[in-house]
C-alpha positions as CSV (number, residue, x, y, z in Angstrom):
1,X,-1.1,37.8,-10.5
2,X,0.8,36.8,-7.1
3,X,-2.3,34.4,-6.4
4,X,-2.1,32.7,-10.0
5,X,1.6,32.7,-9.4
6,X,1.3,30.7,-6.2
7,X,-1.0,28.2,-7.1
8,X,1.0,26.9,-9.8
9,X,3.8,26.8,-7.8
10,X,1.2,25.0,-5.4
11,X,-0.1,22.4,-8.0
12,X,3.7,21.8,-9.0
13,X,4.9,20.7,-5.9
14,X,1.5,18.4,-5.5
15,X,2.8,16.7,-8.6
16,X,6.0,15.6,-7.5
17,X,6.8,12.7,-6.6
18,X,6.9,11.9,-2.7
19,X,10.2,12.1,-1.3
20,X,12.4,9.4,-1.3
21,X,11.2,7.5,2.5
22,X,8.3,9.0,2.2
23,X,5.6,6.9,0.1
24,X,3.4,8.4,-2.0
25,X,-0.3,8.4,-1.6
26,X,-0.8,5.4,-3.9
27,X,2.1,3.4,-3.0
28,X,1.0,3.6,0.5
29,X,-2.3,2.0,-0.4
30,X,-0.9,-0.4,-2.2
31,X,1.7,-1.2,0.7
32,X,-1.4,-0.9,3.6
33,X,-3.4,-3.4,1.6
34,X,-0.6,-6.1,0.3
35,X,-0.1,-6.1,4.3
36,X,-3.9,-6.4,5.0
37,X,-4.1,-9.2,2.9
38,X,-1.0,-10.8,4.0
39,X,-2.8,-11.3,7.4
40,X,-5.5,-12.6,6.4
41,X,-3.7,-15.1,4.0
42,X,-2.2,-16.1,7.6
43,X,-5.5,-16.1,9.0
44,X,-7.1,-18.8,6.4
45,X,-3.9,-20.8,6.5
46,X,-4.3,-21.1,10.1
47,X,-8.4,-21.6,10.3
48,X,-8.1,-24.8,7.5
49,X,-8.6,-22.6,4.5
50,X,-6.2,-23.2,2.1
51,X,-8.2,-21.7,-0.9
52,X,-8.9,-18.9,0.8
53,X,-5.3,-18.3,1.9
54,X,-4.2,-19.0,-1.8
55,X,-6.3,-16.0,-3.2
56,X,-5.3,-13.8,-0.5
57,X,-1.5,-14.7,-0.3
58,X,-1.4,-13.7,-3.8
59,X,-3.3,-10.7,-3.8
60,X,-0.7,-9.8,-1.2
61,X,2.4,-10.5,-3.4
62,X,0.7,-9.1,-6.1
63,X,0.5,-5.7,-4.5
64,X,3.6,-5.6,-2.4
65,X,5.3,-6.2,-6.1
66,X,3.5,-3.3,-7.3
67,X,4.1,-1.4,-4.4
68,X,7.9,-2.3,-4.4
69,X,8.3,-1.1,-8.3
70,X,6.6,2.3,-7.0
71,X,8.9,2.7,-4.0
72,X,11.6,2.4,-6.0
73,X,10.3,4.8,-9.2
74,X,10.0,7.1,-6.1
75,X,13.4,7.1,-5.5
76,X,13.7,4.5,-2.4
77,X,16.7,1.8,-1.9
78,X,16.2,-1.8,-1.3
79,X,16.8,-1.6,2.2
80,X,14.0,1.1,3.0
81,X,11.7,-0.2,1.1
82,X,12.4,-3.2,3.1
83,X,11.6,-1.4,6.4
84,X,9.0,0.3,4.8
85,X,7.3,-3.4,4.2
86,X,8.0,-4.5,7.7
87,X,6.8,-1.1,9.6
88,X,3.4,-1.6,7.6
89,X,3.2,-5.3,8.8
90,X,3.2,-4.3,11.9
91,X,1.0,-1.1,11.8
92,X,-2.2,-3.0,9.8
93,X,-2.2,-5.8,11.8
94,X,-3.0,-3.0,14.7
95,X,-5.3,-1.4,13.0
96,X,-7.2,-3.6,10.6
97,X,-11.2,-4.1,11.3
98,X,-10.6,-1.1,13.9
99,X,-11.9,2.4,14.0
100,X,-9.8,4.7,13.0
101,X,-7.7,2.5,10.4
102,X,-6.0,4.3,8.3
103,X,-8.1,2.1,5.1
104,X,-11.2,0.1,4.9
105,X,-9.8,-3.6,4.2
106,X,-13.0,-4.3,2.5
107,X,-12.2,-1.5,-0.3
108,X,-8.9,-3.3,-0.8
109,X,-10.1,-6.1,-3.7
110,X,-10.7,-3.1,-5.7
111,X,-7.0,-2.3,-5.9
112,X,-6.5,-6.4,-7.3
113,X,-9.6,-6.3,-9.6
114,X,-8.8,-2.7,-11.3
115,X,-4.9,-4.3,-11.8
116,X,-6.7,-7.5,-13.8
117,X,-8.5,-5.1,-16.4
């Protein structure tokens, strides 16, 4: 009874919400990837492709919008979700394309393409 007791408490604290600072699994996703794609708006811009740079740059506002609405569902201000933003900036554009990244940028369309159906 102890054990059946314990797991539910278990499976109600996986279904809270993350702690306010503290992004939650999905959010973070959506924040890793509207960075990823921010950099590689920057990238096309830079290289001659507008287009290119177009489709990502919004695919990047696009999910930092989404990703900002969760953040703050979740309980952050303005101001940390801010930091959260710029922290994340800084963290893909180490690790994108490299082993070990935290996500595979090439997985990231999905999140644009399953918010357009």
């Amino acid at each position: 009874m102890l054990r059946v007791a314990l797991g539910g408490l278990l499976i109600g604290l996986l279904a809270l919400p993350a702690a306010a600072g503290e992004p939650s699994a999905a959010a973070d996703r959506l924040l890793w990837c509207g960075s990823a794609f921010y950099w590689l708006s920057t990238d096309a811009y830079d290289s001659g492709n507008d287009a290119e740079g177009d489709e990502y740059g919004a695919w990047s506002d696009d999910l930092a919008a989404r990703a900002d609405m969760m953040l703050e569902a979740e309980g952050n201000d303005d101001v940390a979700i801010t930091a959260m933003r710029d922290a994340y900036d800084s963290r893909v554009v180490d690790e994108m394309g490299k082993p070990g990244a935290k996500y595979d940028v090439t997985t990231c369309p999905d999140l644009v393409v399953s918010a357009a159906n």
